[in-house]
C-alpha positions in Angstrom: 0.0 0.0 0.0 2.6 2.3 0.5 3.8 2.6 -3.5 0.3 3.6 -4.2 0.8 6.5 -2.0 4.6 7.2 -3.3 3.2 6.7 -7.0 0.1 8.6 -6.2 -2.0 6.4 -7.1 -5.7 7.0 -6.2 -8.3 4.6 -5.0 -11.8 4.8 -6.7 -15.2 3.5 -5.0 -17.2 1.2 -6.9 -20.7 -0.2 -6.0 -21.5 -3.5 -7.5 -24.8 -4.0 -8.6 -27.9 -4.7 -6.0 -29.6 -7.8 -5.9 -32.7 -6.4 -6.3 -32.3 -4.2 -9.5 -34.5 -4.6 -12.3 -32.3 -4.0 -14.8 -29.1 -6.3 -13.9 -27.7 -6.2 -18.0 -26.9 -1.9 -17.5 -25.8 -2.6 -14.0 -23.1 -5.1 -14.9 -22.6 -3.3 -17.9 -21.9 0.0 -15.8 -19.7 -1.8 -13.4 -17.7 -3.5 -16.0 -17.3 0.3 -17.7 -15.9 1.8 -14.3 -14.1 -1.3 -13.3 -12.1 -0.8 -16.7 -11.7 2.1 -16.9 -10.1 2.7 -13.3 -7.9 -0.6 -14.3 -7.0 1.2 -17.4 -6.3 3.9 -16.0 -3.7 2.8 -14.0 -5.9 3.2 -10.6 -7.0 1.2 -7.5 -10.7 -0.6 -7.6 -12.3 -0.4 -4.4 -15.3 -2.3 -4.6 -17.9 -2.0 -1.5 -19.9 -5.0 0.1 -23.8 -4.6 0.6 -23.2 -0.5 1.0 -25.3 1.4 3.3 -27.0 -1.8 4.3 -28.5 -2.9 1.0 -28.2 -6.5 -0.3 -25.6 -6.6 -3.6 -23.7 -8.4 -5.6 -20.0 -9.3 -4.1 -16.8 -7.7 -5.9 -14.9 -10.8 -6.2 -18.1 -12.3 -7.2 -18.7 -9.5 -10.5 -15.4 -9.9 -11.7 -14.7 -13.4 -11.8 -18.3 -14.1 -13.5 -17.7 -11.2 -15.9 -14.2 -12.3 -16.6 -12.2 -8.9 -15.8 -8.8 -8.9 -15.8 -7.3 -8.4 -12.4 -3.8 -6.7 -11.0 -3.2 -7.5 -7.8 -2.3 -3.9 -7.4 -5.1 -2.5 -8.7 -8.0 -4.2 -6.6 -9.2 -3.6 -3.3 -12.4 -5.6 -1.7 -14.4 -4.3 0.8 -15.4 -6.7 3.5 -17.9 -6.6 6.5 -19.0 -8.6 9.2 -22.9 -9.2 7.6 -22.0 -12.7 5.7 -22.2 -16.1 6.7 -19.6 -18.2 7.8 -20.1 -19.8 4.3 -20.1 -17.1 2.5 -17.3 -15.3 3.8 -14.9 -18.2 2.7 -16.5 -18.1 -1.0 -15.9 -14.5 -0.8 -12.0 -15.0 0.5 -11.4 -17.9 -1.5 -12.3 -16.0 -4.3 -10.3 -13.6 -3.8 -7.6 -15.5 -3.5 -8.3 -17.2 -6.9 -8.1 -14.4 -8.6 -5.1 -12.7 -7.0 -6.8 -9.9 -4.6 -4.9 -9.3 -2.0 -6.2 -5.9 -0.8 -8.9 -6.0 2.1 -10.8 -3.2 4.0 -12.2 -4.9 6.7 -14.4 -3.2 8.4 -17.7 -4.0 10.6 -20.0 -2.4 8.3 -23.8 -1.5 7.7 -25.8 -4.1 8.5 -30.0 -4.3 8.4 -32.1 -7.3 9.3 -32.3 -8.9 6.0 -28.4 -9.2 5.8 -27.0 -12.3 8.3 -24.5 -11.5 11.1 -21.2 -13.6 11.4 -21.5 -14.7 15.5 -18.8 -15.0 17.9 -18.9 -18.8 17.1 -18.6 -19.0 13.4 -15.1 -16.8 13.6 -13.5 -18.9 17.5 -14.1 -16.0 18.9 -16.1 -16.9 22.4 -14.4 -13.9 24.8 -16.8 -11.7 22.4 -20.5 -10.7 22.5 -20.9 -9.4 19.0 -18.0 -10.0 16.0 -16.6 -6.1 14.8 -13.7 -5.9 12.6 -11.1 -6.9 15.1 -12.4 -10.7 15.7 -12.3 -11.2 11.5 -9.5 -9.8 11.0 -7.9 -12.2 13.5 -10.2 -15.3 11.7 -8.7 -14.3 8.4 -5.2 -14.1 9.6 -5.7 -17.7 11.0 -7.2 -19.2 8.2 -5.6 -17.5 4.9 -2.1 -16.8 6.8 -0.2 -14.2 4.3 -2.6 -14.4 2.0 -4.4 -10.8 2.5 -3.1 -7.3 3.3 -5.9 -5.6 5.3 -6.6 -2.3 6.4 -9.3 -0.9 8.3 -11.6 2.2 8.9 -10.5 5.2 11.4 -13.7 7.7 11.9 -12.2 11.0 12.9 -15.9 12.4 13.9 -16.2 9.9 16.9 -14.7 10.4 19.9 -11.1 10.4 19.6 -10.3 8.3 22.5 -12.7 5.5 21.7 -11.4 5.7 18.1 -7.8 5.6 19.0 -8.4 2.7 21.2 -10.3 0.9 18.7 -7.5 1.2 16.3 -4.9 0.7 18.6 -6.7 -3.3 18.5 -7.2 -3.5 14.8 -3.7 -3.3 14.5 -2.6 -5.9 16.8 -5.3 -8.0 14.8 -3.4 -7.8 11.9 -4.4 -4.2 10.1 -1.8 -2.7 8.3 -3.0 0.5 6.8 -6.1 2.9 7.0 -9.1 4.1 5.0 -10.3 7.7 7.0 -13.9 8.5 6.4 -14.8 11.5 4.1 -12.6 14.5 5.0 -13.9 17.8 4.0 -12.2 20.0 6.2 -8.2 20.0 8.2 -9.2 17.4 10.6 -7.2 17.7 13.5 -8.2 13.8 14.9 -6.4 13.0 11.7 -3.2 15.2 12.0 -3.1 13.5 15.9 -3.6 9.7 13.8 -0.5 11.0 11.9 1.5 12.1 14.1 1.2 8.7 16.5 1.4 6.3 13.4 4.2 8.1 11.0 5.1 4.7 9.6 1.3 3.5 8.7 0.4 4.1 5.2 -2.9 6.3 5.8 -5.4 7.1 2.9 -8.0 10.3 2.7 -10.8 9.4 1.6 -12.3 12.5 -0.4 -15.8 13.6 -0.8 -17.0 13.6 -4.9 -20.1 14.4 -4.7 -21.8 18.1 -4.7 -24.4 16.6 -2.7 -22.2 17.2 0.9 -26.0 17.0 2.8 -25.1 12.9 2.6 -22.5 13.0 5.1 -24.6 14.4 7.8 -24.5 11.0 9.3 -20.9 10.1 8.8 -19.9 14.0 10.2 -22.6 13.6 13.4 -24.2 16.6 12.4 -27.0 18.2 10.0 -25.1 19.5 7.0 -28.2 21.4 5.0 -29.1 20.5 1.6 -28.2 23.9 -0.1 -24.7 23.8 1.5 -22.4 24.7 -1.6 -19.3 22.3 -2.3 -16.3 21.8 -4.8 -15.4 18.3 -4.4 -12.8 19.5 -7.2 -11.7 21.9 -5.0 -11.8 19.6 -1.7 -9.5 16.9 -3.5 -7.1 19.7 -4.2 -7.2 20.9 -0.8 -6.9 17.4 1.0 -3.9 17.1 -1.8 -2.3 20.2 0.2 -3.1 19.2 3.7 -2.2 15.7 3.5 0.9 15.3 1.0 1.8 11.9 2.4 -1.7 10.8 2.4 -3.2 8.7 -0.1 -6.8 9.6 -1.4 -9.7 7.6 -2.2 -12.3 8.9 -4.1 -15.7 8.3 -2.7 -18.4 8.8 -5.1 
């Protein structure tokens, strides 16, 4: 991860297609056209699992039925704690097939039509509920050196619950960091840089003019009118955090 942020090499978010769309053809077509394109481009796929709670197709999944090329550079699978214990070896072995080493492991969005991996399924009986730490550690134990993971660091919650959460995602195995959407200087971030200097850390930029949508993410109402360059923002998260990475979020 850290020659993508020496050869500035940006991250791009891409939703696979929901299982419940009505028009599946245009949706594969539109993730193959993205999925190309960032590959083309020389960029990193980051490809989301069941975003914001909603029931889709898996990354690994898309690509190996549609027969995309993958660079084990260039991908990045997103990966959440709403699977079965099944289905998150399909989704890993997968993965491995076809050469992706690149996880963001994170707890995710969940809803009650989406299962929940249990302490059980993952060894993990000195827990109540299974978070990002306890599959991490499953993944390490199962696929040893097959994955390098990273994991989520929210700068909006409070800092010393965030710092502690992080400090056990590393000793589970994380070995670099996605931020949530930065809009602004963060100083939770500049502190996250200045204790982990030798942690590749990656921005994750806003790039959509519709900032209202990260009233939940920021833990406060942002109103719809509020104007917003997410041109500008990328240039400015460019400036504030040179040896940063930067994922595009849109």
């Amino acid at each position: 991860m850290r020659q993508h942020i020496q050869n500035k090499i940006y991250h791009v978010e891409i939703l696979p297609p929901k299982q419940a769309t009505e028009k599946l053809d245009a949706d594969l077509k539109l993730f193959t056209d993205k999925y190309e394109k960032v590959r083309e481009s020389g960029r990193c796929a980051c490809i989301t699992d069941n975003a914001m709670g909603l029931l889709a197709f898996q990354g690994a999944e898309c690509i190996e039925e549609l027969g995309l090329k993958v660079n084990g550079e260039q991908v990045m699978i997103h990966l959440n704690t709403f699977h079965t214990k099944e289905n998150l070896h399909e989704i890993l072995d997968s993965c491995g097939k076809l050469g992706i080493k690149y996880l963001l492991v994170v707890s995710g969005d969940g809803s009650d039509r989406l299962p929940k991996l249990q302490p059980a399924d993952l060894g993990a009986t000195e827990v109540q509920s299974v978070t990002s730490v306890e599959l991490m550690r499953y993944i390490n134990r199962e696929y040893p050196g097959a994955f390098t993971m990273g994991v989520a660091f929210n700068p909006y919650e409070p800092p010393e619950h965030e710092f502690e959460k992080l400090k056990r995602k590393f000793s589970a195995g994380a070995s670099f960091i996605i931020t949530q959407p930065v809009i602004e200087k963060n100083a939770v971030i500049d502190e996250m840089l200045a204790k982990y200097p030798d942690v590749p850390v990656i921005i994750e930029a806003w790039m959509s003019k519709k900032l209202s949508l990260l009233s939940d993410a920021v833990g406060y109402t942002i109103p719809e009118d509020t104007p917003f360059d997410p041109i500008e923002c990328l240039r400015q998260i460019h400036a504030w955090y040179p040896a940063c990475g930067v994922y595009l979020s849109l």
